[in-house]
N, C-alpha and C positions, 0 to 999 in steps of 0.2 A: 752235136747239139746236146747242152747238158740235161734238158731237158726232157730227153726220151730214156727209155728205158738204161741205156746201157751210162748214159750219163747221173743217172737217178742214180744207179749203182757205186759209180767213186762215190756220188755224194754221200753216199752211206758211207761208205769207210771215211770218208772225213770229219763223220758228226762226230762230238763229242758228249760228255756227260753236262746235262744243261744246269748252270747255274738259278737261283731261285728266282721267277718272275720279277720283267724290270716293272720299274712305275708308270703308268700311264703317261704317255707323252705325246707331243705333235710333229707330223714328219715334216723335212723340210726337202726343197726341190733346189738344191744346191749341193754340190760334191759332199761327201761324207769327210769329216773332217778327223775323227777318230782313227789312231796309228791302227796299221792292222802288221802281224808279223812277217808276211807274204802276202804277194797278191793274189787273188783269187777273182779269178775269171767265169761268167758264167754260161759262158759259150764256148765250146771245143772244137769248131766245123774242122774237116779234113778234105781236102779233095778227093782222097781215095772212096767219098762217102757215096753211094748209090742207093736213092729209091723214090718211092713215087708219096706223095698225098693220096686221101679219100673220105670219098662221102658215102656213107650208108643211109639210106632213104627208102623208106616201104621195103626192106630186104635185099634195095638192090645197091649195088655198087657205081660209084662212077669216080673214076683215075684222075686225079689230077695233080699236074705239072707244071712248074714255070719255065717258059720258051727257055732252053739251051742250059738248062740247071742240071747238075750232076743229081741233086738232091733235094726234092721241093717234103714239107712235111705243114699239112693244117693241122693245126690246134685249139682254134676256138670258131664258135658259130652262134651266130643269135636269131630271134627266131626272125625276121624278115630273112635268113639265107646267109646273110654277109659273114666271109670268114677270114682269119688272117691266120698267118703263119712265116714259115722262114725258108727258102732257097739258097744252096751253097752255089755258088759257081763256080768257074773251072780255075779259080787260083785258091778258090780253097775259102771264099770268104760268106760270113752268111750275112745276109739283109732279110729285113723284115718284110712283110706285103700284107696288103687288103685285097682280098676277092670279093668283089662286089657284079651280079650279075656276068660274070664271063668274063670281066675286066679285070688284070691284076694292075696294082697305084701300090709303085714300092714306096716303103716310109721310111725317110731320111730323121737319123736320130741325130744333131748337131752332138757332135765329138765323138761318137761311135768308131770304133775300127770293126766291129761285128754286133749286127743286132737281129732281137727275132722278137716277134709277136706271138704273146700267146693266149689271150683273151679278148672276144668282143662282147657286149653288152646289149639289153636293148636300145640303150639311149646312143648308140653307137660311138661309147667310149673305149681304147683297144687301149688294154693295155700288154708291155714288155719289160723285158730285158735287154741291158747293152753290156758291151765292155769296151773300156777307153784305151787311149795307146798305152797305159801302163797297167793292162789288162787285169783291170779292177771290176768288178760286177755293177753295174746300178740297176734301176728300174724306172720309166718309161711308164708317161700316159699321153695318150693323143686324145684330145677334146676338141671340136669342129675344126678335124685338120692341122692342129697345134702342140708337136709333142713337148714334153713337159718333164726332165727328170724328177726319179722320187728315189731321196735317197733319206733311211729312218735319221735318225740325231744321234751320233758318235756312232755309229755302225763302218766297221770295214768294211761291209758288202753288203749290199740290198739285191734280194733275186726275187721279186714277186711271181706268184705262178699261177693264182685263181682269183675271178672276180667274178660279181652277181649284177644284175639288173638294178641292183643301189646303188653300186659302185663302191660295195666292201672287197676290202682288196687281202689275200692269203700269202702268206710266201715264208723266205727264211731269212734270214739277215744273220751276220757275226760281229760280235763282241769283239773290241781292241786284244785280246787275248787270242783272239781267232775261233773262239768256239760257235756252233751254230745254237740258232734259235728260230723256231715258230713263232709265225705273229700273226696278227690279223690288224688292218687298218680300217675305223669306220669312225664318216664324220669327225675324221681328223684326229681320233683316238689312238693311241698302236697300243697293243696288247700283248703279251705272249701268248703261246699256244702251245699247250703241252699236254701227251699224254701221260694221265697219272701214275708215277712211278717208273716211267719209261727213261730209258737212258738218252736219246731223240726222237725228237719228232720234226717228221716235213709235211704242211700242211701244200695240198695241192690246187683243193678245189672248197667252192660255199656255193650254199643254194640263197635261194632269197628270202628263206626262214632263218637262215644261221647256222644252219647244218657244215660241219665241217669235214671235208675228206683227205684222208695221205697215208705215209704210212712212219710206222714207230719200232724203234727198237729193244727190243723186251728185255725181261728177269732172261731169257734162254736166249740172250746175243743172238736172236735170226731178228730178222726187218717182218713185219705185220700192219698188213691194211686195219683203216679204222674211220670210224665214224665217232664226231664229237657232235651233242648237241648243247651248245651253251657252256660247256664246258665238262659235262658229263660224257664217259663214255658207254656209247647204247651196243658199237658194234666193233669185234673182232674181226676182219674178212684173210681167210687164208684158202687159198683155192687148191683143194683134194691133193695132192701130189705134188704141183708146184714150189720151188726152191724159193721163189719169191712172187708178194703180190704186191703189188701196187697201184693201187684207185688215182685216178689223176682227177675227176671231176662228181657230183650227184646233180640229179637234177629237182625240181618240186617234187616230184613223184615218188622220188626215197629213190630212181634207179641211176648205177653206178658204171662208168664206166674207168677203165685200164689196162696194164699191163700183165702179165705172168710170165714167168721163167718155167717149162719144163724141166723133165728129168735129163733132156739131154743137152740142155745150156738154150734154145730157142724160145727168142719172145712172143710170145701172143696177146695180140686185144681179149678183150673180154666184155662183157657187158652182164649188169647182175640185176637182172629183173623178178621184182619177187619171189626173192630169194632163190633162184635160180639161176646159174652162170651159165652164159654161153659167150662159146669163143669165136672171136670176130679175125679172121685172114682174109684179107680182101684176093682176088684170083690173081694170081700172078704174086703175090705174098714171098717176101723175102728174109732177112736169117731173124729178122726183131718187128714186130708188129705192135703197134700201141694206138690203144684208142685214148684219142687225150679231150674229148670233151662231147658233151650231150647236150640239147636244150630239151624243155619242155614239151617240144612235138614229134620227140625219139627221135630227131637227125642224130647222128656220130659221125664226127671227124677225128683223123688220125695220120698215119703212114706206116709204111714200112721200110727198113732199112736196110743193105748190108753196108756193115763196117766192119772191115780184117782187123780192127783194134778191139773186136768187141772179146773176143774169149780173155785177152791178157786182161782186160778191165774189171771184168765179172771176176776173174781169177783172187784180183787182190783185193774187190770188195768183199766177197765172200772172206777171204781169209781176214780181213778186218774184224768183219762179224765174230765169225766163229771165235777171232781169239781175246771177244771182249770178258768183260770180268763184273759180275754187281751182287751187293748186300742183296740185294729185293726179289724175291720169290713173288711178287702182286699179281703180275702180268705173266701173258704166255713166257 
């Protein structure tokens, strides 16, 4: 799942240096029509992948799983409870689901060969990502049970990844050249989203003031959490020791939850509550932990992972980073 930590990882080594904001435009819900160089998939499931879902609630934990899934992982939650997310199964393929009261209702994406959900709303709009048989990336919205591609205008790939109780949408999308870019979709507008002077940026998550969270890659080629407000940046988040941070969600409250990489390659949740981090491993915690979204009433949902692909992965994103190259001294 490209989406967790260790997938977040390639995606780094594959940003590029972002060309100057496009023009304002409106997205369309029809295949992307703009050449891309290769295809680019925004789902990776493996069967070798093994781990569970979770919810954090008042301190406590509670496991969960889709019947007979090598791999179940939540990723979004609103606040009636309702969560969705993505289970690989045992050939290896992932599909989306709504957990709604106890009850998981998989979401069939018309053309999908692998899909995952990774945001719900209040108004209980969920949206995703797919990729089709010639494993291209789109983006997925379901509105009373009706999913609905969304793919931006001339974009090789639409991968959205945060949404708010507006129904403003975050993600990345690439240019017929292949290079990546941040955006933000509201009221039909697409924007880019960039941090200043950064070489990329992947926006993950928005609250429902405009607050924007993900992380960017600096003047010093390492990846750096961040907060945009309106376009302004208020916040740098790099966690003490950690090789990498990366915020996946904020909530009204300003609190952030994510991933980190220790010193000895393992990922952890996190969660950064006035200005204080604490690491989130749910009991039974396996080699990648990632808290990938909050609401309003401090729930956190997440999962843990092992995947034997994860060290070679980290490996050549890392070495992507480290052997980037920039004019600009601005940023970390």
């Amino acid at each position: 799942m490209r989406w967790i930590v260790i997938a977040a990882l390639v995606a780094i080594a594959a940003l590029r240096v972002q060309e100057p904001a496009a023009a304002a435009q409106s997205p369309s819900t029809s295949t992307a029509t703009g050449p891309a160089p290769a295809p680019f998939g925004c789902l990776d499931p493996s069967a070798d992948e093994r781990g569970f879902g979770f919810l954090l609630q008042e301190g406590l934990f509670t496991r969960i799983e889709f019947p007979g899934a090598g791999l179940t992982a939540i990723s979004g939650i609103n606040s009636d409870g309702q969560m969705v997310g993505a289970y690989i199964d045992q050939e290896g393929t992932d599909h989306a689901f709504l957990l709604d009261r106890g009850k998981f209702t998989p979401i069939d994406v018309p053309g999908a060969s692998d899909a995952a959900a990774t945001r719900i709303n209040a108004r209980g709009q969920i949206l995703g990502q797919y990729d089709d048989a010639n494993d291209v990336c789109h983006g997925f919205v379901v509105e009373q049970g009706v999913p609905r591609t969304l793919d931006l205008p001339g974009a090789a790939f639409t991968q959205p990844l945060g949404m708010n109780d507006l129904g403003q949408i975050v993600g990345v999308y690439g240019d017929a050249d292949g290079t990546q870019h941040g955006f933000s979709l509201s009221e039909g507008v697409v924007a880019d989203v960039a941090v200043p002077d950064a070489l990329a940026t992947a926006p993950f998550g928005i609250d429902n003031g405009g607050r924007i969270v993900g992380f960017f890659v600096g003047a010093d080629s390492a990846a750096h959490g961040f907060v945009l407000d309106h376009g302004v940046l208020t916040d740098v988040i790099d966690i003490e020791g950690a090789s990498l941070t990366l915020p996946f969600d904020i909530d009204d409250h300003g609190h952030i939850v994510g991933s980190y990489v220790d010193a000895g390659g393992a990922g952890h949740g996190f969660v950064l509550l006035d200005g204080a981090f604490r690491t989130i491993d749910p009991p039974g915690a396996l080699f990648n932990t990632s808290a990938f979204d909050i609401d309003d009433g401090g729930q956190i949902v997440g999962a843990t992972v092992d995947d034997p692909r994860a060290s070679s992965h980290r490996a050549a994103a890392m070495r992507a980073i480290k052997a980037r190259r920039t004019p600009s001294a601005t940023l970390p």
